[in-house]
N, C-alpha and C positions, 0 to 999 in steps of 0.2 A: 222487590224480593218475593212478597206474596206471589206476586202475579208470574214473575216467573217459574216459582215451587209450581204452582197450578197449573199453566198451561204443560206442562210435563206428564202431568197424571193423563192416563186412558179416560180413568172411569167419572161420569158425572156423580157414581156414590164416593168415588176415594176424591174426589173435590168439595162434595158437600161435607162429606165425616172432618177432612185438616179445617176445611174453614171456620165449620162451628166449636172445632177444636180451641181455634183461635179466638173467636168471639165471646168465646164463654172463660178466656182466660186474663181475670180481671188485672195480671201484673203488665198486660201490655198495655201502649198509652192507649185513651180513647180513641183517637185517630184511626189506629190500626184495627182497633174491633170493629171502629165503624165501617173501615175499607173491607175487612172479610165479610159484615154483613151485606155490604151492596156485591159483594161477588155472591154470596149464598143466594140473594134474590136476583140475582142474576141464571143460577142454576133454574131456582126456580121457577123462573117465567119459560126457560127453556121446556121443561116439566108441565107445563099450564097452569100452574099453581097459584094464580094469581092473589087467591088469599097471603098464604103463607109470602109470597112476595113481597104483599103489600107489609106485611108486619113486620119482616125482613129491615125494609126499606125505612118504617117507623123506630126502629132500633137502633139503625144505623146512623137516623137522624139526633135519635134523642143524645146519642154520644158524640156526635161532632154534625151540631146545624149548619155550616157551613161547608159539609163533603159536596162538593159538585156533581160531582157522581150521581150520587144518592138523589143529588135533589132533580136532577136530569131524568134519571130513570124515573123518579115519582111523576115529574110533569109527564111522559112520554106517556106512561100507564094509565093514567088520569084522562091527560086528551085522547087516548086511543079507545077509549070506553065508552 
């Protein structure tokens, strides 16, 4: 459902603004904040922003260690460095 709200928006700011809308809103489960953050560092990396991605991605982790995602894009970043 994220994912489809998102790919809908034009702008990579009205993608970063719903996500961290989302991430920052502690009645959703873990899971789903974790899922906005690994799209947020996903914006990010688009942006070069490789810090803030990485902390993105450290966030995403601390709420759900087992996102795939998250942990996929950390090894990718990691090795690509």
């Amino acid at each position: 459902m994220i994912d489809l709200h998102v790919s809908r928006m034009e702008t990579t700011d009205a993608k970063l603004k719903y996500l961290q809308k989302l991430a920052a809103n502690t009645r959703l489960a873990s899971e789903l904040r974790s899922h906005a953050l690994t799209r947020i560092a996903g914006v990010y990396l688009e942006r070069s922003q490789m810090e803030k991605a990485l902390g993105a991605i450290a966030l995403a982790l601390e709420l759900n260690s087992v996102n795939m995602s998250a942990l996929r894009l950390n090894a990718e970043i990691r090795f690509s460095s």
